[in-house]
C-alpha positions as CSV (number, residue, x, y, z in Angstrom):
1,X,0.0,0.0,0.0
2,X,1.6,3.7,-0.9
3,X,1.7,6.1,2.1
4,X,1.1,9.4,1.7
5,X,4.1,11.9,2.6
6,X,2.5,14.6,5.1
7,X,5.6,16.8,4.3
8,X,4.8,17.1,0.5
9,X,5.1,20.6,-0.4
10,X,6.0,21.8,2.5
11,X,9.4,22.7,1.6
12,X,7.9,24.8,-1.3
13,X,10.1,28.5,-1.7
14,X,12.5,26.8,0.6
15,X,16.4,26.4,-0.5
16,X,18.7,23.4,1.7
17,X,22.4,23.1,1.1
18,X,23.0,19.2,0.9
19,X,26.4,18.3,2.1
20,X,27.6,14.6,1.0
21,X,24.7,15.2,-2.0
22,X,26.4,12.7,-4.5
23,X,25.9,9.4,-3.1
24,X,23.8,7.5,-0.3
25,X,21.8,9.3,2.7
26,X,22.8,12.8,0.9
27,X,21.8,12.2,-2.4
28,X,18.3,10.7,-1.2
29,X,17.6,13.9,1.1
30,X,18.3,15.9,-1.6
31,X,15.9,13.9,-3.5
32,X,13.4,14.4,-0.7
33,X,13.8,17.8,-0.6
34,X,12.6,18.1,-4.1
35,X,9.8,16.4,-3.8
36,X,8.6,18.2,-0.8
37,X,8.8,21.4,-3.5
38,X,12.4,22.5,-2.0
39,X,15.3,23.8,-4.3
40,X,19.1,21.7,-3.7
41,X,22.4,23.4,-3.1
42,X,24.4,20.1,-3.8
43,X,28.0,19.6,-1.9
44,X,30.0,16.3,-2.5
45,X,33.5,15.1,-2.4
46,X,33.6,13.3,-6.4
47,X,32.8,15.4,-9.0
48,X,31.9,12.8,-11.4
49,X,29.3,11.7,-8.9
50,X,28.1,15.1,-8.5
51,X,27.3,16.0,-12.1
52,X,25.7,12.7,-12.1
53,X,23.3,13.6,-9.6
54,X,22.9,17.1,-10.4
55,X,21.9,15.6,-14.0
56,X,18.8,14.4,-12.6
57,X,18.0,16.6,-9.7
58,X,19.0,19.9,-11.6
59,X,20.2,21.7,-8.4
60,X,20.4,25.6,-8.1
61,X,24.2,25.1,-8.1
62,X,26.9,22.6,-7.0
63,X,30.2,22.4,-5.1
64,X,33.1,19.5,-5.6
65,X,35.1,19.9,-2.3
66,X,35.7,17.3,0.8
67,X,33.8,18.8,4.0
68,X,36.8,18.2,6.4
69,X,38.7,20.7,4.5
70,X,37.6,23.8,7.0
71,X,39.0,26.5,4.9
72,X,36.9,25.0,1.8
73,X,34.0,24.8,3.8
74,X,34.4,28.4,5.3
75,X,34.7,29.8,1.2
76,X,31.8,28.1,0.2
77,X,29.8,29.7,2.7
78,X,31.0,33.2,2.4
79,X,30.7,32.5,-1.5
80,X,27.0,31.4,-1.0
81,X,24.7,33.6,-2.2
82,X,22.0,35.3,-0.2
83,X,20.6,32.9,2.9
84,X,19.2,29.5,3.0
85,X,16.6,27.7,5.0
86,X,18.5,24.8,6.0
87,X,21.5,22.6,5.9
88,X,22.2,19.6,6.5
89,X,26.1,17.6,5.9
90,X,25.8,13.6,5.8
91,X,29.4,13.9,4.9
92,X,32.1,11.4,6.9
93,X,32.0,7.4,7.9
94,X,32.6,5.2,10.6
95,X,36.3,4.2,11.7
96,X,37.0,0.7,12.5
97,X,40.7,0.6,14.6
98,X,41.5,-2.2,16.7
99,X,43.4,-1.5,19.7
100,X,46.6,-3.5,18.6
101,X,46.3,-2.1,15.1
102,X,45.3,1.4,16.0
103,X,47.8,4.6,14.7
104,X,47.5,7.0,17.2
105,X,47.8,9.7,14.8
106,X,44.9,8.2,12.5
107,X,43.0,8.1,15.1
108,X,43.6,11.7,15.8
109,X,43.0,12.7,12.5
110,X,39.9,10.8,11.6
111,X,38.3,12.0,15.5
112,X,39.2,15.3,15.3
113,X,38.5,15.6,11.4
114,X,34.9,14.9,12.1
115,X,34.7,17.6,14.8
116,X,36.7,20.1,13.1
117,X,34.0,19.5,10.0
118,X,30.8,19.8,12.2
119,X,32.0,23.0,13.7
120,X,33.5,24.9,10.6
121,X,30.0,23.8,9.5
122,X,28.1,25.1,12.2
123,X,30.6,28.2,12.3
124,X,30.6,29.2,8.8
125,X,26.9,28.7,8.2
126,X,25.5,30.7,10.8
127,X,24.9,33.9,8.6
128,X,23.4,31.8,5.5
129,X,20.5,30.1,7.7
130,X,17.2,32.2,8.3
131,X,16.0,32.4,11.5
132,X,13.7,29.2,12.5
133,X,15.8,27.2,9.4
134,X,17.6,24.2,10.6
135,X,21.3,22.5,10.4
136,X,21.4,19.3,10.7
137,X,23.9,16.5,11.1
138,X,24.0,12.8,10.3
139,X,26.1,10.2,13.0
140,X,25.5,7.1,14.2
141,X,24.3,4.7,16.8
142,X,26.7,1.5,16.1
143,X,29.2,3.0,18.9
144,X,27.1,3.1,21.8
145,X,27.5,-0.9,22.3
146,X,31.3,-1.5,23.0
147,X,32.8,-4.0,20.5
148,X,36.6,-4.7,19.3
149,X,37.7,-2.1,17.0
150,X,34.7,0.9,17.7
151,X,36.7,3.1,20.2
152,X,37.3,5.8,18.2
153,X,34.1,5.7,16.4
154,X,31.9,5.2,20.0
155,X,33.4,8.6,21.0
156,X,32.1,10.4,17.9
157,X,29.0,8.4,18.7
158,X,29.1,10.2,22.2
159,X,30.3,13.1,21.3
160,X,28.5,14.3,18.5
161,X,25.3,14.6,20.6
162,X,26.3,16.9,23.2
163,X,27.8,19.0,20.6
164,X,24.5,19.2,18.6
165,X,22.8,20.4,21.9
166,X,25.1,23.2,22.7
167,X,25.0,24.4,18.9
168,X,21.5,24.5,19.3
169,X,22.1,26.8,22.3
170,X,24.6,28.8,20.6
171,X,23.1,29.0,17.2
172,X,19.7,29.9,18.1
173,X,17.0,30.6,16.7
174,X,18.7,28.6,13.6
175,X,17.7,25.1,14.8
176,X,20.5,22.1,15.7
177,X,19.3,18.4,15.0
178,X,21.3,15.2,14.9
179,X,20.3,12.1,13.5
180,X,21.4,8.9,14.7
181,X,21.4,6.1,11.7
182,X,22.2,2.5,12.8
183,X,23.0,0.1,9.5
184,X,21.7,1.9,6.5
185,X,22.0,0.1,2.8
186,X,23.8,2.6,1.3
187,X,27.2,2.4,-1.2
188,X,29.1,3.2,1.8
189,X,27.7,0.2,3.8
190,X,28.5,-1.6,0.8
191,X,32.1,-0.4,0.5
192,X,32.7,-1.4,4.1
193,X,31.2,-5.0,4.0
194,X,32.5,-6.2,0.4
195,X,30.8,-9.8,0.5
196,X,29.4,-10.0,3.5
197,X,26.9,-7.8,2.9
198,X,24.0,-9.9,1.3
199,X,24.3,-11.8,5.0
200,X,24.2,-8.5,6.8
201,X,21.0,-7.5,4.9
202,X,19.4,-10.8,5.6
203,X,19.9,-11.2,9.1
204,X,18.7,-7.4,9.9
205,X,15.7,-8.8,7.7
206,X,14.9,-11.6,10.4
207,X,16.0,-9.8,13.4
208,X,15.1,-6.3,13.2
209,X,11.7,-5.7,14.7
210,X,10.1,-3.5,11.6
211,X,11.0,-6.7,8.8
212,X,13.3,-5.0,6.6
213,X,16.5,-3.3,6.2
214,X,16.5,0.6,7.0
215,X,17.3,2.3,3.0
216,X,18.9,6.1,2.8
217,X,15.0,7.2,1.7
218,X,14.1,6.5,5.3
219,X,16.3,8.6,6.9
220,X,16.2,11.3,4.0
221,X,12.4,10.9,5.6
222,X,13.0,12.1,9.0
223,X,15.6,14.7,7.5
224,X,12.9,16.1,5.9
225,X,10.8,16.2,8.6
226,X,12.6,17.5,11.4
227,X,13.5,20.5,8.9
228,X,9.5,21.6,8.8
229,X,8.8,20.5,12.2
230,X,10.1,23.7,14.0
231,X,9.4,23.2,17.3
232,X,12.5,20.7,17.7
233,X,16.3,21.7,18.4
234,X,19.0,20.1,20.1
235,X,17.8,17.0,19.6
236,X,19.3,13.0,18.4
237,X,16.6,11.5,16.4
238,X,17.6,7.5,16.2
239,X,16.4,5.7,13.1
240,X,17.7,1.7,13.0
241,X,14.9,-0.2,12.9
242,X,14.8,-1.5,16.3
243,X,18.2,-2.5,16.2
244,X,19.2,-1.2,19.7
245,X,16.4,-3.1,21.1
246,X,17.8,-6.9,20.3
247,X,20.6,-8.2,22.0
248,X,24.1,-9.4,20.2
């Protein structure tokens, strides 16, 4: 049976800079903020992907740069024209480092990377969103069960919360929102798995309470919504199916 989408339209007049636009999570929002009657400002990292996707979603304009470049991200902002209503960046991945094959300075780089690019975000953004408008980030939940190898991604996983919380403070009354993905099917979750990712898809299809696997249109869903739903800042949204329910 179709559902209806209560947000159709109601992005209508209403411009949102997509950052990670090209692939996955980014490129679905974008496509959800079409057909809710918005207009895209697409970011992504691969330019060949990028004019792929602007090809069919015909974008006011596009940007080729990697987000944890902070000087990039602070020119394309002051090089943005006029304001927008929101933003949202879906840009960055999970970092899998065992203990005994950890470098330190990877480590460092990939932890404070991600920071660095959700607060040159957050900084260099604050003049382009209208009052009421909303930036939005997208993180994880796989970190917040201890496992082998998810140190340095559980403390993004912590982190990235309480920094959405104060931004909202700070930034207001530009709204802050994180969402929390657990496994999504996306390229990247195909990159990461290689050939075991048929099995992951088919036990999250028998374990997961809602039946299926969670797909990037879901949570370009709730991205969508939690930009016309103003009465919600500082907020982590979780979308995983149930997955934190069940046990290992």
């Amino acid at each position: 049976m179709t559902q209806s989408n209560p947000d159709l339209g109601r992005l209508a007049g209403q411009t949102v800079v997509v950052i990670g636009a090209s692939a996955g999570i980014g490129l679905e929002t974008a496509r959800g903020v079409r057909d809710a009657g918005g207009q895209v400002v697409m970011v992504g990292r691969n330019p060949e992907r990028l004019r792929q996707a602007a090809d069919e979603l015909r974008p006011l304009s596009t940007a080729a740069f990697d987000a944890t470049d902070t000087d990039r991200v602070e020119r394309f902002f002051r090089d943005l024209p006029g304001t927008v209503d929101h933003v949202i960046s879906t840009a960055g991945g999970p970092s899998y480092m065992p203990l005994a094959d950890m470098d330190p300075a990877e480590a460092r780089d990939h932890f404070g990377g991600r920071l660095a690019m959700t607060l040159a975000i957050a900084l260099y953004s604050r003049d382009k969103v209208r009052a009421g408008g909303t930036l939005l980030f997208v993180g994880g939940t796989g970190g917040r069960r201890p496992a082998v190898g998810m140190t340095v991604t559980s403390a993004l996983t912590a982190a990235l919360p309480a920094v959405t919380a104060n931004l909202a403070l700070e930034l207001a009354p530009v709204r802050v929102n994180l969402i929390a993905a657990g496994f999504v099917d996306t390229p990247l979750s195909a990159s990461l798995l290689g050939e075991r990712l048929e099995a992951r898809r088919e036990e999250l299809r028998t374990t997961l309470p809602i039946g299926r696997v969670v797909g990037p249109e879901d949570v370009a869903a709730l991205a969508v919504h939690l930009m016309c739903n103003e009465a919600l800042t500082g907020g982590t949204y979780d979308i995983d199916g149930g997955q934190q329910l069940l046990s290992r």
